[in-house]
C-alpha positions in Angstrom: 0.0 0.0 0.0 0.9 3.4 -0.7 1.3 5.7 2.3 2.2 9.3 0.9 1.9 12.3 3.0 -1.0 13.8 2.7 -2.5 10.3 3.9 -0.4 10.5 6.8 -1.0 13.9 7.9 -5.0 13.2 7.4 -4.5 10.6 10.4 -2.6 12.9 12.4 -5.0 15.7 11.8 -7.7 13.0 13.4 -5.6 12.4 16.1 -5.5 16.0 17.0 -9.0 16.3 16.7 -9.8 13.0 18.7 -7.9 14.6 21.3 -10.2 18.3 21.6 -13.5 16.1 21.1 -14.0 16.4 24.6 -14.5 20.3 24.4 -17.8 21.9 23.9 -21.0 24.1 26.5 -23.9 22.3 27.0 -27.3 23.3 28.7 -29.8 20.6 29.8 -32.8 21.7 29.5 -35.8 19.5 30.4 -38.2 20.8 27.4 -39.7 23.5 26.1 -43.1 22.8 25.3 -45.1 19.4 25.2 -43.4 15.9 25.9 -40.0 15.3 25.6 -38.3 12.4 25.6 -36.3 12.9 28.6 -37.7 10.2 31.1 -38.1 6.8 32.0 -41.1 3.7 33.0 -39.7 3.4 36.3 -39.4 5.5 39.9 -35.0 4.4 39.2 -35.0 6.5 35.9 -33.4 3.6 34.1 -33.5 2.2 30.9 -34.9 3.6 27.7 -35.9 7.2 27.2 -39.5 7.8 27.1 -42.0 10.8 26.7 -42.5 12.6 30.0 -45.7 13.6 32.1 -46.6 15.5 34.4 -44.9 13.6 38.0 -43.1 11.0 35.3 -39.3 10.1 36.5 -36.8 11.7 34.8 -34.2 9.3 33.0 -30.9 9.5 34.4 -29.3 9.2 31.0 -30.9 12.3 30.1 -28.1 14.8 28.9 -25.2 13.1 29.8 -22.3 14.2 27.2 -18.7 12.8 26.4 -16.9 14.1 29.9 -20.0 14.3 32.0 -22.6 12.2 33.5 -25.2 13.4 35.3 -27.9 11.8 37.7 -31.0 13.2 39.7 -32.5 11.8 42.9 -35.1 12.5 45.5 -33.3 10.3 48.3 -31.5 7.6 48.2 -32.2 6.1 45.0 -35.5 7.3 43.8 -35.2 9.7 40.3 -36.2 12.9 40.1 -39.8 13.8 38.5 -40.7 15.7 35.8 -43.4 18.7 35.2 -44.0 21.0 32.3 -46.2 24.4 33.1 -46.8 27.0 36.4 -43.0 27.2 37.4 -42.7 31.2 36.5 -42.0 31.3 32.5 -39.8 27.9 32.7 -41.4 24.8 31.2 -39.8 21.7 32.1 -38.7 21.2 35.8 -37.2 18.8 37.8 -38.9 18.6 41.2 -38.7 16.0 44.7 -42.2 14.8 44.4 -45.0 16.0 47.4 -42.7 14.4 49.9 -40.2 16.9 50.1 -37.0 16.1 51.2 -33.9 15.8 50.0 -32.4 16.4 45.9 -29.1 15.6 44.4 -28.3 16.5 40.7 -24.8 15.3 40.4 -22.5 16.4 37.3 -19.2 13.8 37.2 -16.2 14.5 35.1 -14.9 11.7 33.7 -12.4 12.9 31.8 -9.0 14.4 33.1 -10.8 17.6 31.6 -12.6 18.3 34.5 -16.3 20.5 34.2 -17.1 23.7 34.6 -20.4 24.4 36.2 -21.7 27.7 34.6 -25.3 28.4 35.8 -28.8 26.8 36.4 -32.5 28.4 37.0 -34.4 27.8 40.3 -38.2 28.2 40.8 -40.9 27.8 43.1 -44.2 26.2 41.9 -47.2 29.0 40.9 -49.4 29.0 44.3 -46.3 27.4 46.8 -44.2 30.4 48.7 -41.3 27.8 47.7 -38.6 28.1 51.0 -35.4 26.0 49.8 -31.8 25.6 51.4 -29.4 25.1 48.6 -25.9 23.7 48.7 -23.3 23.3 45.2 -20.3 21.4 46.6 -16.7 20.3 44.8 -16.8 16.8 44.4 -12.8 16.8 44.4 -12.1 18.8 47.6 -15.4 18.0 49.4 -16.0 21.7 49.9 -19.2 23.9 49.7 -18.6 26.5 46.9 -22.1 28.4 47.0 -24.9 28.6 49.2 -28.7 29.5 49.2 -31.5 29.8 51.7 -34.8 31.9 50.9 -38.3 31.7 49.3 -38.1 31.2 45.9 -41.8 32.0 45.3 -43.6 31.8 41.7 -40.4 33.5 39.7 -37.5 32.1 38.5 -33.7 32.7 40.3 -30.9 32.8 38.1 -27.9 30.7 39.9 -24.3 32.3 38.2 -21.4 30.2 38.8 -18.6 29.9 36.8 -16.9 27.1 38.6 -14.4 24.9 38.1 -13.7 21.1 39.2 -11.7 18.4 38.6 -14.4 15.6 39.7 -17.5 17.4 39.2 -20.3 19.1 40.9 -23.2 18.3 43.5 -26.1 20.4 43.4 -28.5 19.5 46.8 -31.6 21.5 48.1 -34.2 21.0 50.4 -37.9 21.2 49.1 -40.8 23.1 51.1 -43.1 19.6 50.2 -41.5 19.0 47.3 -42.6 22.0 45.4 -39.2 23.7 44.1 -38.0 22.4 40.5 -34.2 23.3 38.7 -33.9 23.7 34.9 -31.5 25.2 32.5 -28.3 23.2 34.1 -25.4 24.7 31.8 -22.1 23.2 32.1 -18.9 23.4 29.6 -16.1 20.5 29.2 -12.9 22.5 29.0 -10.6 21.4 26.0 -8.4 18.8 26.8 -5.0 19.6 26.4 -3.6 16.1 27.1 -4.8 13.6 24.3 -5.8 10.2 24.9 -4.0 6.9 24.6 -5.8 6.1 21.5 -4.9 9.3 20.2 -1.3 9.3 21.0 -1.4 6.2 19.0 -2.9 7.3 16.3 -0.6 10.6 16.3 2.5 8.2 16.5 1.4 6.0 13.2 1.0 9.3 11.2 4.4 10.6 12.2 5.7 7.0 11.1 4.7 7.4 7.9 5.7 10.6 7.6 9.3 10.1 8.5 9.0 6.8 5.9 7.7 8.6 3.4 10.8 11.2 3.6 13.3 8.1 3.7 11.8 6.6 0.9 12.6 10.5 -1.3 15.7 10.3 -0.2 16.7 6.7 -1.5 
């Protein structure tokens, strides 16, 4: 086979690239209007994605990317649930259920990357005065990094971050029976400026050829 050098500098152009795939923002947003496909047939929020009602579980698939998985609980083990309208101008909440209690939304790097946490939306639902104790803490040092106590109330409260972690993020708050729901979770994968294994390898093959290639001139 013929290896010249504009094949071998198309791989290592692929290797480069393979290496930055990680980069990118993302916001998850749980709809805009009717039912998306964002949840799941049981109160886990496991296996396939499924259109979402009113109290359905949300999936906890749902917008994981390359460099991040996420998950939402109400407890232990029990997914977060799903409702569309009457949280201020947001459609598409995650809420705890009428029990109240206790819920998680956890962002995990998995990539040496890290995650940056940007910003999410709070609300309270349309006739609830919506008291909440919030907590974001840094999943590598263990340390709170913001802080929230107050009445949400039927509008929407903006939470600016701009934080930085090496593990990822947990977002935790307290419900007044249940009532207070989180949206817009935005969240940005820094670009990786150390490339995989695969891509090292990839990057060594095409510099191989190269230097073959060059030999081969010279003979």
């Amino acid at each position: 086979m013929k290896f010249t050098n504009a094949a071998a500098f198309a791989v290592l152009g692929f290797a480069f690239a393979s290496s930055a795939a990680l980069a990118g923002a993302v916001t998850v947003d749980f709809g805009s209007a009717g039912s998306p496909t964002a949840c799941a047939n049981n109160v886990a929020g496991t296996g396939a994605l499924v259109a979402c009602g009113n109290g359905s579980y949300i999936n906890q698939a749902y917008g994981d990317v390359a460099g991040v998985n996420l998950s939402y609980l109400q407890g232990p083990s029990t997914a977060m649930e799903w409702w569309g309208p009457s949280y201020s101008n947001l459609y598409g909440v995650l809420w705890g259920g009428v029990t109240g209690g206790s819920n998680t939304v956890t962002l995990q790097a998995t990539s040496a990357a890290g995650v940056m946490l940007k910003d999410f939306d709070l609300s309270g639902y349309y006739y609830n005065t919506g008291w909440t104790a919030l907590t974001v803490t840094d999943l590598a040092s263990q340390a709170v990094v913001y802080s929230y106590a107050g009445y949400l109330g039927n509008s929407v409260v903006p939470v600016d971050l701009d934080l930085s972690s090496a593990n990822g993020f947990q977002i935790q708050w307290n419900n007044d029976r249940g009532y207070n729901g989180i949206d817009n979770i935005s969240f940005e994968v820094p670009v990786s400026t150390m490339p995989e294994p695969a891509s090292l390898a990839l990057m060594g093959l095409a510099l191989s050829a190269v230097a073959l290639v060059h030999r081969r001139r010279r003979g």
